[in-house]
N, C-alpha and C positions, 0 to 999 in steps of 0.2 A: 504494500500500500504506500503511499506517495505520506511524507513525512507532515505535510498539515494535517492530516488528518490526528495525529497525535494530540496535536494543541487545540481539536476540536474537543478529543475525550478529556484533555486533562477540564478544560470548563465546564464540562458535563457533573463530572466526578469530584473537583478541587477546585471549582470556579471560585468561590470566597478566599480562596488563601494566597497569600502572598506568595510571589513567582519568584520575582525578580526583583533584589536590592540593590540600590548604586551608590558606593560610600567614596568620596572623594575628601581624604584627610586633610588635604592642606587648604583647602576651599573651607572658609568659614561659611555659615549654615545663614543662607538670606533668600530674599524669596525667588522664586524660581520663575522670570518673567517670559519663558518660554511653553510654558505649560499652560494648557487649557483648561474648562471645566470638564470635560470627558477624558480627564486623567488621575488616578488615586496617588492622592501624596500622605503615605503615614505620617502622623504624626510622630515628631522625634523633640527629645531633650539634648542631643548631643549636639558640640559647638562646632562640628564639624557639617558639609552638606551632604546632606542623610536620602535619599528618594527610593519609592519601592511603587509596585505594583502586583495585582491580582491574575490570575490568571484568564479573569471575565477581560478586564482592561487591556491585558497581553493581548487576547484575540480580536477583543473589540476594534483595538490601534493597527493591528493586522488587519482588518475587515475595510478600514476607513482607506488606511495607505491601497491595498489591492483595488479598489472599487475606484479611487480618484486614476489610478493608471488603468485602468479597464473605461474608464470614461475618457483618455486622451489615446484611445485604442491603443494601450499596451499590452499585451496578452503573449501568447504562447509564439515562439517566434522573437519574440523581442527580447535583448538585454536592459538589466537595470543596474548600475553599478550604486556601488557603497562605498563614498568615501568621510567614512566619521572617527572620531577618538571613542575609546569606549564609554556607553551609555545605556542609560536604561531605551532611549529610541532604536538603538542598533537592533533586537532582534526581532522585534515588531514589522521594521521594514523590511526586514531579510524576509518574513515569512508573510508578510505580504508581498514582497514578489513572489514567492514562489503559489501562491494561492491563485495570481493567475493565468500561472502556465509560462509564465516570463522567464528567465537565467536572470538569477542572481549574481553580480558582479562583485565582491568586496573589495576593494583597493589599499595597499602597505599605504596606513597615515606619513611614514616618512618620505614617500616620493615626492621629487622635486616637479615643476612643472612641467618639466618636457618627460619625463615620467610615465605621469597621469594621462599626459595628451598620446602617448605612446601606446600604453595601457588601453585606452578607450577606444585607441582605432584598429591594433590590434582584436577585443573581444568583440566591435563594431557595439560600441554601446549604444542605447536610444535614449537615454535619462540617468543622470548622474544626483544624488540624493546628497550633498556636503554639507560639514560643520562650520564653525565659524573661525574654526583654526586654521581653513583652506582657503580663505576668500582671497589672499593677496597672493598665491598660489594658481586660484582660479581663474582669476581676474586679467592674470598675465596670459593666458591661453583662450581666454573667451572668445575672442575673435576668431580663432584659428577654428575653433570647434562647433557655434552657433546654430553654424546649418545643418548638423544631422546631430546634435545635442541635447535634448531638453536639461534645465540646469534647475535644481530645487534647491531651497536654500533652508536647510534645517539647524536654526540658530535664533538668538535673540536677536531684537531688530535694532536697528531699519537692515531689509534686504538687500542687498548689493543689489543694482541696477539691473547687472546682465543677468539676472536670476529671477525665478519665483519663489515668493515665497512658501516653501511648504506646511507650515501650524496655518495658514492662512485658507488654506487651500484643502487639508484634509479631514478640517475641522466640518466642513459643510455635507460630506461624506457619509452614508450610510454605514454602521457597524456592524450589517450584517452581512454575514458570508455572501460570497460572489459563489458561491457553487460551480465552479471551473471544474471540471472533469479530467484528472490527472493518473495516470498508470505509473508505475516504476521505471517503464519505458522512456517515458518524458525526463528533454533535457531540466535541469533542476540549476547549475551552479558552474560559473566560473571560476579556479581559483588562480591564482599565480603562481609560477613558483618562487623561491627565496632570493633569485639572484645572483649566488656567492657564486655561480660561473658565467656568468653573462647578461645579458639581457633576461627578465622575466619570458616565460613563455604561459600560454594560458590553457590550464589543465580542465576539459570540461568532463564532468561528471551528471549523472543520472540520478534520477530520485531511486530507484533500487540503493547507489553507494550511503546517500544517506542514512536510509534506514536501516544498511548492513552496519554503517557507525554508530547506531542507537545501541544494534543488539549485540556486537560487541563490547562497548565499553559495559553495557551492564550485566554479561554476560563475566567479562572478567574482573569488574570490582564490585558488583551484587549492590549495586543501589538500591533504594528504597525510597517510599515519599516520605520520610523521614531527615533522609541525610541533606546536608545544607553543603553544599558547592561551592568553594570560593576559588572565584575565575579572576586571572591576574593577566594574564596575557591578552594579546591583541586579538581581538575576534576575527578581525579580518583572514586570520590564520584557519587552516584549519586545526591545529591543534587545541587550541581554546573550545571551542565550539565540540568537538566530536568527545571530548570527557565531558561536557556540560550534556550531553545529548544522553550518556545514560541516566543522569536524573531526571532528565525533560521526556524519558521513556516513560518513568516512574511516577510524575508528575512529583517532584524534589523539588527545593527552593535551593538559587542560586543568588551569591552576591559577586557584586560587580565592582571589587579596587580597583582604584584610579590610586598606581603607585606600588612601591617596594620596597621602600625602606621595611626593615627588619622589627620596626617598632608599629609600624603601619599594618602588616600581616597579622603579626600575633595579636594585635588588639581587634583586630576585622574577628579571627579567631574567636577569642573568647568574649567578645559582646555578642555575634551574631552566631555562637553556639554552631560554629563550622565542625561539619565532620570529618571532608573530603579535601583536599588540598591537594593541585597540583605544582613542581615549582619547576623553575629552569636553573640550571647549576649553581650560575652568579650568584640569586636571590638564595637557596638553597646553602650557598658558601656564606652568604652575608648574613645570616641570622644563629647559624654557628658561629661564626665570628665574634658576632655580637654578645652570644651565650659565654663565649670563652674569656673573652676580654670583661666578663660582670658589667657589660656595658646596660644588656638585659638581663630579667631574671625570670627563670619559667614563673617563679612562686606569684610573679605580679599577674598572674593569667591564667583564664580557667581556659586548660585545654585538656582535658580529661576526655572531653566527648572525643576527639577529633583522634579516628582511628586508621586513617589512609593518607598517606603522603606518596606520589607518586610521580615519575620524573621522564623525560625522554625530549624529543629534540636536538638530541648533540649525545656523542659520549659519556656515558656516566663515570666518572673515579670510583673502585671500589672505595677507595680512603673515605672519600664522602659519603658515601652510604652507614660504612660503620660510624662513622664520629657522629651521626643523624640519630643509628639506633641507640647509641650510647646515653644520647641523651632521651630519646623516645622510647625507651627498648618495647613498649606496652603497641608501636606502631604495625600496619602491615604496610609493608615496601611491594613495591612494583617499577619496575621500567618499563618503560614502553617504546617503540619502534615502529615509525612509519614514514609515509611520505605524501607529499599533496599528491602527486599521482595516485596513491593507493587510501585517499581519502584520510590521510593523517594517521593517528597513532593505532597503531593496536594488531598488525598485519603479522606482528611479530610483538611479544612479550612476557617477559620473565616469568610471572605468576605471582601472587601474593605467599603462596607456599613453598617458593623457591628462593627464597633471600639467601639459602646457602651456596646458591651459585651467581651471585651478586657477580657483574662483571663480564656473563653472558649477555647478549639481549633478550634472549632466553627461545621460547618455542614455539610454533606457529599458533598467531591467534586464531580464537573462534570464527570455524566457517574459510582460515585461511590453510594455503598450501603453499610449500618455499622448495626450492631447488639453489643448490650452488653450481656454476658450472665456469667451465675456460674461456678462454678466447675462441672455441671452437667448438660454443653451446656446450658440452658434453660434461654430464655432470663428475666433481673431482671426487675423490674417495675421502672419508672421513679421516680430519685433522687437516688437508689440504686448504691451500686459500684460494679461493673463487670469486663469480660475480654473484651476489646473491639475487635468486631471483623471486617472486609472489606471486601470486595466483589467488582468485576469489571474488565475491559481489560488490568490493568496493575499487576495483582497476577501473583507473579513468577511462573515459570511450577514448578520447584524443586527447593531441595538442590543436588544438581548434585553428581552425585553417592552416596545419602547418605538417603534410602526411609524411613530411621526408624524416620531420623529427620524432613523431610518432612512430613510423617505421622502426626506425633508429632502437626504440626501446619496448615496446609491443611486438609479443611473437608468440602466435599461437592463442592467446588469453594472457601467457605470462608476463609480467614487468621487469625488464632489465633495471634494477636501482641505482646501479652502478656506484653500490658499497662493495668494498673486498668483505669475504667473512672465511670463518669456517667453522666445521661442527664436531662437535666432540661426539664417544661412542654413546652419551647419555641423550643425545638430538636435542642439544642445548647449543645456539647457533651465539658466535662470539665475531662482533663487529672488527675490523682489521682497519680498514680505513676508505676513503672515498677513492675512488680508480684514479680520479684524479688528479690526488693530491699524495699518491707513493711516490715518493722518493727513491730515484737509481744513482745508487755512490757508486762507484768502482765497483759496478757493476751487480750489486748487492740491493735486494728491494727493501727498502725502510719504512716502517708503516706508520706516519706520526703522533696514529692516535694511539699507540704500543708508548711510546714514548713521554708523550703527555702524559699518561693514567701515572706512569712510574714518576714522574715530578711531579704530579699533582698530591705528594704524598708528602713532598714535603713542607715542614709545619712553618715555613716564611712564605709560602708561594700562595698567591690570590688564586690569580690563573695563569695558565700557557699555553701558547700556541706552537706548535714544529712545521718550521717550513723547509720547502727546498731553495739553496740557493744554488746560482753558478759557479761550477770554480773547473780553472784549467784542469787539475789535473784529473780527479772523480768525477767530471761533467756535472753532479751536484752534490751540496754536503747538507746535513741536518744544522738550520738553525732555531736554536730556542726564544720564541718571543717571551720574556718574563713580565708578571705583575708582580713586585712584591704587596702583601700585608702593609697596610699603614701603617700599623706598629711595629712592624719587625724592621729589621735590614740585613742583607745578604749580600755576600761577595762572588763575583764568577770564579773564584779558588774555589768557595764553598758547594757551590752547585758542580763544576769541574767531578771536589772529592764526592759529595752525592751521588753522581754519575758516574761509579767506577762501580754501582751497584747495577751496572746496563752489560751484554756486552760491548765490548771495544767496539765493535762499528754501527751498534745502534747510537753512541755515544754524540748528542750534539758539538761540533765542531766551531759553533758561532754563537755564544751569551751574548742576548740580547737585552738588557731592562727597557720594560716600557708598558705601555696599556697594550691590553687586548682586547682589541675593538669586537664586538656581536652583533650580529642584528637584532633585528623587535625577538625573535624566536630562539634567539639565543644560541645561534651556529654563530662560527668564529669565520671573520669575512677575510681569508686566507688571499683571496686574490686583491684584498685593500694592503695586506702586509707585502705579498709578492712587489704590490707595485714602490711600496714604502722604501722596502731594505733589499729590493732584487736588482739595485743598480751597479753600475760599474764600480762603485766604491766596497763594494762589497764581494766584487767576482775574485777577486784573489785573497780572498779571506784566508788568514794560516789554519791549515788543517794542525788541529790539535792531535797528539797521540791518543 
């Protein structure tokens, strides 16, 4: 069944209860001049700005958005793109486009203008729905875009000129369902992908991928309309979205932080009686940090209820997992493993009853099938490294208008990911690193996310990133991007003697300090460092012993 249909039963079932909270700490709590009468705003004592809604209103707000674009003939056929910061509007409009048969576009808030304009002519958008942190963004591409654009303007006022206003416009709107007729079949959603190799490409998916992402996340972490979901990351992603989906199976309440500071989480945590938490390593490192340094203290916080912490997006550190349980030990642990192509997380993961093999990504999710194989399709034998490959109901149809790339990575039903991996005799599959980003020394393949896990262990180190650089004589050598800890400090002697716990040629050849830059999802933008430290000043780097 097509995924609105969910948010028809939770009204049926859950319509009085609160859905969706949106806690933005550093925003003091005033009033909310964007907001209609056909919108529930709890009432809050907290000095922060607090906003929530019901699951009648979720639909209702769905009902208004789908009906105003079915009245400017938007429907099945058409794209709608989303470009907003996270909000309680964000998944009202998403599911009102999808209620009328329309593609949903979500768009990375951090794109630049020619980006966006990039983005929309690529997924050939018809209506673009923005905040008011994109207007001067907007603004500079309006002209280019006008004539196959509509532009909605979802923000407080006044409207930007070249735009409509959208509270204006959807308020006059019908809240009840449009009755669109949708199959599993129907295209449902554009996403992007991250980036970190080139231009975005646009991954389309069918309403069957969504609903395989409802029944897996709840399939692997047993939601309930109980547990309360607190979503930190960019919706725009699909990884926010597809662990909020097995609550939104369940009909579960979810909060919406705006923010990550370390003090910000746990207190989202223990006011809003969170159970479910998922983090990205950074935020993940930073509230360990924070615990260790007595910067925070569990005792100031009730987080008793809160029994799932669960992590994925990038390479997990074993280290960080234990110093987690050490302090949580009463937690289940999970990683998780996917990609926008394969509709985000969960194609692959660990297991909540597997924390003893922390450091796998563990084993094919619910409903999925995986293959490792060579350069020559052919699958390797167990403990070899391969491409890892997926199979199952959430594989994108395409790269939308783009057959030669989809070619490239669709074969047969399966997904080339183009991760290296391999698997042990227990069918616990162990990430190696992106095909991309192996490193060949003297002739030797170095996999840098081997690398990292093994410095991520040490207790000065924030984060790291291993790249390749050029050098005469190995064509390329391991360098280490380092963060240190705020409070610590660290010498390249020290990391050097550290790294005598490697072998010799997994051994970084080049100490670097400095930030490691991530994106919104928290991969490390390797090709922002290649272009940083991969210049001629650095091609004859002295190869260390």
């Amino acid at each position: 069944m097509p995924i609105t249909d969910i948010l028809e039963k939770n009204c049926r079932f859950f319509g009085d209860n609160v859905c969706l909270i949106e806690l933005n700490p550093e925003q003091p709590n005033e009033e909310k001049a964007s907001w209609k009468e056909f919108d529930l705003i709890e009432a809050t004592e907290q000095p922060y700005t607090r906003k929530a809604i019901t699951w009648n209103v979720f639909n209702e707000k769905a009902n208004r958005f789908a009906n105003l674009l079915l009245s400017k003939n938007i429907g099945k056929g058409c794209k709608v793109g989303i470009l907003l910061m996270n909000c309680l509007e964000w998944l009202p409009i998403y599911f009102g486009i999808l209620k009328t048969g329309a593609v949903a576009v979500p768009l990375n808030f951090r794109y630049s203008s020619e980006e966006i304009e990039y983005c929309l002519g690529l997924a050939e958008v018809d209506v673009l729905v923005f905040g008011k942190e994109f207007v001067s963004r907007m603004e500079a591409i309006s002209d280019n875009i006008s004539n196959r654009v509509q532009l909605l303007y979802a923000g407080v006022s006044p409207c930007p000129t070249f735009a409509n206003d959208y509270y204006e416009l959807v308020g006059d709107m019908s809240s009840q369902s449009p009755k669109i007729y949708l199959t599993d079949n129907d295209d449902a959603v554009i996403y992007f992908s991250s980036g970190t190799t080139g231009f975005p490409k646009a991954i389309l998916h069918k309403h069957q991928s969504l609903m395989h992402a409802c029944n897996v996340e709840q399939n692997h972490h047993g939601q309930t309309t109980d547990d309360v979901f607190l979503c930190i990351p960019p919706l725009y992603h699909t990884g926010a979205k597809m662990h909020w989906f097995g609550s939104f199976l369940m009909g579960g309440k979810a909060v919406l932080l705006k923010g990550t500071k370390p003090k910000h989480v746990l207190e989202a945590i223990s006011n809003e009686k969170c159970t479910i938490v998922w983090l990205l390593v950074p935020w993940a490192q930073d509230i360990l940090n924070a615990l260790d340094s007595g910067e925070l203290k569990l005792e100031d916080y009730e987080l008793d209820q809160l029994h799932l912490m669960h992590m994925g997006a990038q390479p997990i550190p074993q280290s960080l997992v234990k110093r987690w349980l050490e302090y949580f030990p009463h937690h289940k642990y999970d990683t998780n493993y996917g990609l926008s192509e394969s509709i985000g997380p969960g194609c692959v993961h660990l297991g909540v009853e597997n924390t003893h093999k922390v450091g796998a990504i563990g084993v094919p999710g619910f409903g999925w099938s995986v293959k490792i194989v060579d350069e020559n399709n052919v699958r390797v034998r167990l403990g070899e490294v391969g491409e890892l490959c997926v199979k199952g109901p959430g594989v994108m149809s395409c790269y939308y208008n783009d057959p030669d790339a989809t070619a490239a990575v669709l074969e047969k039903g399966w997904l080339h990911t183009g991760d290296m991996a391999k698997m042990d005799d227990e069918g616990f599959i162990y990430l190696v690193d992106r095909k991309k980003d192996v490193i060949i020394s003297g002739g030797e393949n170095l996999y840098p996310v081997q690398i990292e896990d093994f410095l991520s262990a040490h207790t000065a180190i924030k984060d790291v990133a291993v790249i390749g650089l050029p050098d005469k004589r190995l064509g390329e050598i391991a360098a280490a991007i380092i963060e240190i800890k705020e409070d610590h400090t660290c010498t390249e002697e020290e990391i050097n003697e550290f790294c005598k716990g490697l072998p010799r040629y997994k051994r970084p050849k080049k100490i670097i300090f400095a930030d490691v830059p991530r994106n919104p999802t928290g991969k490390i933008e390797k090709p922002k460092l290649r272009q940083i430290y991969g210049g001629a000043g650095l091609v004859d780097a002295q190869n260390k012993a």
